[in-house]
C-alpha positions in Angstrom: 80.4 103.5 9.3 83.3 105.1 10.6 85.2 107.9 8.8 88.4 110.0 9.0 88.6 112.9 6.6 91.1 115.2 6.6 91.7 118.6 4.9 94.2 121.7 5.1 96.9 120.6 2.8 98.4 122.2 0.1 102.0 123.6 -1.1 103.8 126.1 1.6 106.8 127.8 1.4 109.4 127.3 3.9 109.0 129.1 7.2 104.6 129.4 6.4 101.8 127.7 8.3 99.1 125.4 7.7 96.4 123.8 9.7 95.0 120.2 8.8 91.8 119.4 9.9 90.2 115.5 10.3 86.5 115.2 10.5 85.3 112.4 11.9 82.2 110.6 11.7 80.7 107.4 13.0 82.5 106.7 16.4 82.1 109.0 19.9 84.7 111.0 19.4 85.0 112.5 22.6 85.7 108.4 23.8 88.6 108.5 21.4 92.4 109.7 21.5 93.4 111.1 18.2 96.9 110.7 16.2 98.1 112.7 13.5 101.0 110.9 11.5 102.9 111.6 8.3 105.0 109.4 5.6 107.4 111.6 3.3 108.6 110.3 0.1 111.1 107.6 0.9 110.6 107.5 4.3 108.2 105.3 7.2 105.3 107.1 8.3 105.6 108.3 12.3 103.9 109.4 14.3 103.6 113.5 14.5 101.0 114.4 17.5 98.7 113.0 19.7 95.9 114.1 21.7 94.0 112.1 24.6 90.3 112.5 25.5 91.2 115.2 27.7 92.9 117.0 25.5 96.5 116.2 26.9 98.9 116.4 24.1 102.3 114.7 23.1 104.7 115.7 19.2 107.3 113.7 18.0 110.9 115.6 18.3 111.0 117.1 14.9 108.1 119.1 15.5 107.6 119.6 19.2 107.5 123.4 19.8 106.2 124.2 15.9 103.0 122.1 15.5 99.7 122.1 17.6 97.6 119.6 17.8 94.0 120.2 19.7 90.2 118.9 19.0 87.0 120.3 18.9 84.6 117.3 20.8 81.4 119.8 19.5 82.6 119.3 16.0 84.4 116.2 16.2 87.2 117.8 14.7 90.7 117.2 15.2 93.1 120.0 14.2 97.0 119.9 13.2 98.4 124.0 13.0 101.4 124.0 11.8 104.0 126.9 11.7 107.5 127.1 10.7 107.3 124.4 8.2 110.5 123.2 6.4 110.8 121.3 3.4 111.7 118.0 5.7 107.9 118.2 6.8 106.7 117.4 3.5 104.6 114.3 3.4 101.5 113.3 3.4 99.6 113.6 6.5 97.0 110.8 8.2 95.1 111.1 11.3 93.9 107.8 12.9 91.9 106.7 16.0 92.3 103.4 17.3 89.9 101.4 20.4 91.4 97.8 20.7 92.3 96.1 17.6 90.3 98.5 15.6 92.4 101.2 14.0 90.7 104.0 11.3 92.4 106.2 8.6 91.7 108.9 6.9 92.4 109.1 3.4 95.4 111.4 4.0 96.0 115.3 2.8 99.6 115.9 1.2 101.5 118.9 2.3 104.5 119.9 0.4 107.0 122.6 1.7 109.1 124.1 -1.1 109.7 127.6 -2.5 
């Protein structure tokens, strides 16, 4: 059974740092490119980071240059650090994995940026 858990979240003030985590279980991980996305209140979710097998990386606009995204293939771990944060990066944060027409979710960690 495949699974996405992800962890990290919690409430930040602005300009502080965080760093999700998403577990996964069930798949070869080191097969799989990994996503992080994010849907704030009101808004359509999009897509925040990416990271291929080899570890080659791509960030939407909004947070190129303040979030890293890497992975850990010996503890099938993908990671999200996040620095800088504003109070637009509040949402809640998913990371997925996808092969085909097969596409798995985590359950989502909410991180809200506010003082």
């Amino acid at each position: 059974q495949e699974h996405l858990v992800e962890s990290g979240g919690g409430l930040v003030q602005p300009g502080g740092s965080l760093r999700l985590s998403c577990a996964a279980s069930g798949i070869t991980f080191s097969a799989y490119a990994m996503y992080w996305y994010r849907q704030g209140p009101g808004k359509q979710r999009e897509l925040v980071a990416s990271v291929s097998t080899l570890g080659s990386t791509n960030y939407a606009d909004s947070v190129k240059d303040r979030f890293t995204i890497s992975r850990d293939h010996a503890k099938n771990t993908v990671y999200l650090q996040m620095n800088s944060l504003k109070p637009e990066d509040t949402a809640v944060y998913s990371c997925n994995t996808r092969s085909g027409i097969l596409s798995y979710w985590g359950q989502g960690t909410q991180v809200t940026v506010a003082s």
